[in-house]
C-alpha positions in Angstrom: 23.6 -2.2 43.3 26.9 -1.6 44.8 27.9 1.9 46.2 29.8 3.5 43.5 33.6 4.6 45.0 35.7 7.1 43.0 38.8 5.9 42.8 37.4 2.3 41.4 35.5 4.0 38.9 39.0 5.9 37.7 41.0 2.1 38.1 38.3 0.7 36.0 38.5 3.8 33.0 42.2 3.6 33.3 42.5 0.0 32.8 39.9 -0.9 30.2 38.4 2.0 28.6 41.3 1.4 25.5 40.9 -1.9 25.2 37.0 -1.5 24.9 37.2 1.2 22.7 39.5 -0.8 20.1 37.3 -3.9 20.2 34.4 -2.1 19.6 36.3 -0.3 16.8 36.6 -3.7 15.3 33.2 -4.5 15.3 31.4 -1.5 14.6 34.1 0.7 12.6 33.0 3.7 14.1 34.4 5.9 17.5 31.4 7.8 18.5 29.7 3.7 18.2 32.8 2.6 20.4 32.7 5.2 22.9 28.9 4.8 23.1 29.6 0.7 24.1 32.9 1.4 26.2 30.4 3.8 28.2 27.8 0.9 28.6 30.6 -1.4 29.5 32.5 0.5 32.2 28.9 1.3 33.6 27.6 -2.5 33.9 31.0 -3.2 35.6 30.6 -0.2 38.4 27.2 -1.4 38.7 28.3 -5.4 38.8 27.1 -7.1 42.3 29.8 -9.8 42.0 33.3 -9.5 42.6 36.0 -11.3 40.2 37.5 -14.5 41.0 41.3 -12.8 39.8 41.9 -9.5 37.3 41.9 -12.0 34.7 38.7 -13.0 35.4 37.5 -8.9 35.7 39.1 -8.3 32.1 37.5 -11.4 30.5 34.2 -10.3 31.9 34.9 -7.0 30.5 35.9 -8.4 26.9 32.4 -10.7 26.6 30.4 -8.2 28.0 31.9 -5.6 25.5 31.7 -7.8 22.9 28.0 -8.5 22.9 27.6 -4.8 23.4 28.7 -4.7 19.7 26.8 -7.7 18.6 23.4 -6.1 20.1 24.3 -2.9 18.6 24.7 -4.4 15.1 21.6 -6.2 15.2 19.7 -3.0 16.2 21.2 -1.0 13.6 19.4 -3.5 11.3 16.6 -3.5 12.7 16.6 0.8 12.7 17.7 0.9 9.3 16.7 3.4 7.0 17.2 4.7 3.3 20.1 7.5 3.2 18.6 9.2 0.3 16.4 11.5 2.4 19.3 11.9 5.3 21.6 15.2 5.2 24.9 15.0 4.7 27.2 14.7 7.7 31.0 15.0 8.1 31.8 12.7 10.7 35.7 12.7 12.2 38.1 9.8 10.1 39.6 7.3 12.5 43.0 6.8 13.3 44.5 4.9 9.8 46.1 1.8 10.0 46.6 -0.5 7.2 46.6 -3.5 9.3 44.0 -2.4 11.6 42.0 -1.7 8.4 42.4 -5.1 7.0 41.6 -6.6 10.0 38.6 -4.5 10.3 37.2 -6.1 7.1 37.8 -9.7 7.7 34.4 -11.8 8.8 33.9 -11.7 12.6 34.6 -15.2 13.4 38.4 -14.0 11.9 38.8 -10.5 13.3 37.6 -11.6 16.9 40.1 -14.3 17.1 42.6 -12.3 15.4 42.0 -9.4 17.8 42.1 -11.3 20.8 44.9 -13.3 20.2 47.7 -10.5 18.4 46.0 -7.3 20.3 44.9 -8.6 23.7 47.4 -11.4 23.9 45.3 -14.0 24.5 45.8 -17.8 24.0 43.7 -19.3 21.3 42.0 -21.7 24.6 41.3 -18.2 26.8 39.8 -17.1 23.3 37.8 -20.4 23.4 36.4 -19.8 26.8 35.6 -16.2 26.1 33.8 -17.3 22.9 32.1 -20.1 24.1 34.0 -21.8 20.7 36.3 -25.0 20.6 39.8 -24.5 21.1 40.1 -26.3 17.6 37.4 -23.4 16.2 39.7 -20.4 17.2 42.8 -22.2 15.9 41.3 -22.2 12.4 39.9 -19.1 12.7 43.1 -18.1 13.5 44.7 -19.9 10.6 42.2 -18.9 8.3 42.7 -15.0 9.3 46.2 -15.0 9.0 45.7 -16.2 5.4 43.1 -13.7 4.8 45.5 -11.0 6.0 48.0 -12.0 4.1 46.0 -11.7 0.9 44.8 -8.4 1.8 48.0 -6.9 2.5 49.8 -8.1 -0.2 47.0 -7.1 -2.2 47.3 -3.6 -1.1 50.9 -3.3 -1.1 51.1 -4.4 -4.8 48.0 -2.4 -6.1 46.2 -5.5 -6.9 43.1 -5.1 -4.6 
């Protein structure tokens, strides 16, 4: 494990603790969850042996790494499961509200991670590919077929027809 210096640690917060927290948002639709997985993230990075080939190379290491953070904490939540009728009530804090953030929220995850990456993150749909271990093809109909969803939903919503 490498010696843990300050001012990386801050550079590291500073530069990727929004972008985990709004992809883990899109996955898991909850904060406290996001924070929980941008924590983990940022921690495996300090801790990383390796150095990066380039920043781009640091961020897409960031972006998979966060991602299957999410994809391991959905499949746990499954397997941890329980009936809510025995559970107390709890207020827990509303998220920022964003129609379009919403929407993209609730399209299937091959959509919303495409559509994430490419409109929020700016990448191209063959960096996507390569982060996603998909076909460059794959992400460009995932794409497609998002933007179609979206539309739907939006309209949907904007003319009360949900």
């Amino acid at each position: 494990m490498k010696q843990m210096d300050p001012q990386e640690a801050e550079r590291l917060v500073n530069a990727y603790s929004d972008l985990i927290l709004r992809l883990s948002y899109t996955y898991l639709k909850s904060t406290q969850d996001g924070e929980d997985i941008c924590q983990t993230v940022l921690l495996k990075l300090l801790a990383e042996d390796e150095s990066f080939e380039s920043p781009e190379h640091e961020k897409a290491w960031v972006i998979r790494t966060a991602i299957n953070a999410c994809k391991d904490e959905l499949r746990a939540f499954r397997r941890r499961a329980v009936p809510l009728d025995g559970l107390a009530e709890a207020v827990a804090p509303e998220p920022p509200r964003s129609e379009v953030l919403d929407a993209v929220t609730a399209l299937p995850e091959k959509y919303r991670e495409a559509i994430y990456l490419f409109y929020y993150e700016g990448y191209s749909i063959d960096e996507i590919a390569a982060l996603t271990g998909r076909s460059g093809a794959a992400v460009s109909a995932h794409l497609s077929r998002g933007r179609k969803k979206l539309k739907t939903m939006l309209e949907g919503e904007r003319y009360g027809t949900v």
